[in-house]
C-alpha positions as a Markdown table, in Angstrom:
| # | Residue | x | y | z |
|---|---|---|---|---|
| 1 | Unk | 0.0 | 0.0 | 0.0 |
| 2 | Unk | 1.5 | 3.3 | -0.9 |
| 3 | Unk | 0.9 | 6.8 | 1.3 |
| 4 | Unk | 1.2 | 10.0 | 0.6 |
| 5 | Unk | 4.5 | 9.7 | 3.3 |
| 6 | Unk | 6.5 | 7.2 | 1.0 |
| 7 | Unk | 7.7 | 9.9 | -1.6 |
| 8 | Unk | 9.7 | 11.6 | 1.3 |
| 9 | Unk | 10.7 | 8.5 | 2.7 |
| 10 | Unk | 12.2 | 7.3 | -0.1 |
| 11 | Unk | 14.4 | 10.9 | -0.6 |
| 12 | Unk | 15.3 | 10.9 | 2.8 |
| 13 | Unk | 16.5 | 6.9 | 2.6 |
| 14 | Unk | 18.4 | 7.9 | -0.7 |
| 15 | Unk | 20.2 | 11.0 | 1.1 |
| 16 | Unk | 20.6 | 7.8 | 3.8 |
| 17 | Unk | 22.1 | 6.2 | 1.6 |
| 18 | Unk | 24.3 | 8.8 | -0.5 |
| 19 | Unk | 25.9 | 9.8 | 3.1 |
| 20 | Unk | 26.6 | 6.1 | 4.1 |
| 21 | Unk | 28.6 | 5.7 | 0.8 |
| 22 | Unk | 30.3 | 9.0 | 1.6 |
| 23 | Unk | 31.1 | 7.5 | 5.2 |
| 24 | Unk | 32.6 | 4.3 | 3.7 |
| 25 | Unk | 34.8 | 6.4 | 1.6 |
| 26 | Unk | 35.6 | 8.2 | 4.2 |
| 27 | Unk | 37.0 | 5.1 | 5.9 |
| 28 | Unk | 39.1 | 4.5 | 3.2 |
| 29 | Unk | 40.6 | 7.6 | 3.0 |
| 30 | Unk | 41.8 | 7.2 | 6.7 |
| 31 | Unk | 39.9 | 10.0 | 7.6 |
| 32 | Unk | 39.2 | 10.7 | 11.9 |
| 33 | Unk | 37.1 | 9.0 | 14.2 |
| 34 | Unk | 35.1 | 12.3 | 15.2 |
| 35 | Unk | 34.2 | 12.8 | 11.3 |
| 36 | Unk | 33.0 | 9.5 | 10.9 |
| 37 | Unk | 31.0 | 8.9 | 14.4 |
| 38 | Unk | 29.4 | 12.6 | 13.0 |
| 39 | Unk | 28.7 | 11.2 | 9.7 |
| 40 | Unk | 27.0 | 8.0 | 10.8 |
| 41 | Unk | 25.2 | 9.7 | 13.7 |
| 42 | Unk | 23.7 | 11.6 | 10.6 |
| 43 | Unk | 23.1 | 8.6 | 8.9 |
| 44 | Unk | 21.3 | 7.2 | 11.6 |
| 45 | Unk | 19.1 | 10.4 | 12.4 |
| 46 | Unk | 17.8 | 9.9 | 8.5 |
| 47 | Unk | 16.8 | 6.3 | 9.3 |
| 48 | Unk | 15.2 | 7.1 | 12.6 |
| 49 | Unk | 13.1 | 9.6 | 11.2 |
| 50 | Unk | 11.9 | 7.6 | 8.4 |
| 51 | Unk | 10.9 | 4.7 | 10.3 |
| 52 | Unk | 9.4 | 7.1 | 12.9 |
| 53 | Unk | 6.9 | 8.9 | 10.2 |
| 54 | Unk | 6.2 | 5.3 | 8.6 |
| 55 | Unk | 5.0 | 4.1 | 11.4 |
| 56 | Unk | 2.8 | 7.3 | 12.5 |
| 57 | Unk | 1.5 | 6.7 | 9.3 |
| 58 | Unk | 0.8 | 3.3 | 9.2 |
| 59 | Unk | -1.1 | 3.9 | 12.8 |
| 60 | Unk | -2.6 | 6.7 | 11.3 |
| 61 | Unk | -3.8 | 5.7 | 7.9 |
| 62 | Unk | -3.5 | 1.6 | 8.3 |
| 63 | Unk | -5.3 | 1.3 | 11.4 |
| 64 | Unk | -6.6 | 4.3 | 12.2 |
| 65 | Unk | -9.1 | 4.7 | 9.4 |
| 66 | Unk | -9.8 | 0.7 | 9.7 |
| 67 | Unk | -10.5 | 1.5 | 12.8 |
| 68 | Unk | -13.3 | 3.8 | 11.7 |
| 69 | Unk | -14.6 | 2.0 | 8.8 |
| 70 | Unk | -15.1 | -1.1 | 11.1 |
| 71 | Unk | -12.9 | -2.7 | 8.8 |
| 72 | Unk | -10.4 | -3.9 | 12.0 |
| 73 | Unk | -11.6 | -5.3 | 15.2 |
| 74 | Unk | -10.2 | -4.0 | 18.6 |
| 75 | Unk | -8.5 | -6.3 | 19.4 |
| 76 | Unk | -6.5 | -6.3 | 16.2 |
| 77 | Unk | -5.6 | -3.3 | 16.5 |
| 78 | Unk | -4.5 | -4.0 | 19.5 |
| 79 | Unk | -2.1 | -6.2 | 18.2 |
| 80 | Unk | -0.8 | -4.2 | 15.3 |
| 81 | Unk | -0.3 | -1.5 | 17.9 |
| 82 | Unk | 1.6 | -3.8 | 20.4 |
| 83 | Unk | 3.7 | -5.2 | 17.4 |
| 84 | Unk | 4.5 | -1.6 | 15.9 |
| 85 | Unk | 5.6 | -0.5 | 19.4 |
| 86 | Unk | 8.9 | -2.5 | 19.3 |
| 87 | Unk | 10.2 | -0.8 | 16.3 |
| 88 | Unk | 9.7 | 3.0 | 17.6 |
């Protein structure tokens, strides 16, 4: 299922994923242990807040409006909710 989210999802993964080949080259190039700890801290923060709106979303849109259509059961919800907490 695609939401209206996923378009800047999938920038910020690419800028993700731009930086992590920037960090690797950085490795080879022997460069500090401050730089690179900065640069995959960066890396990181990209990933983080792309799971983090997904998963507002999916709550939001996925069982949120099932939810209200009476398309998902409480209890299922329930579940979704439960299973969606580990990965915040």
């Amino acid at each position: 299922m695609k939401h209206v989210s996923h378009p800047e999802i999938i920038k910020r993964l690419k800028q993700a994923q731009g930086q992590l080949a920037s960090v690797l080259s950085m490795f080879a190039d022997g460069r500090s242990c401050m730089e690179l700890a900065q640069q995959l801290q960066a890396v990181e923060s990209i990933i983080r807040m792309s799971k983090q709106t997904l998963i507002h979303d999916h709550m939001e849109h996925c069982i949120g409006d099932a939810l209200g259509e009476g398309g998902l059961s409480a209890e299922h919800a329930l579940r979704e909710f439960k299973t969606l907490s580990k990965y915040l």
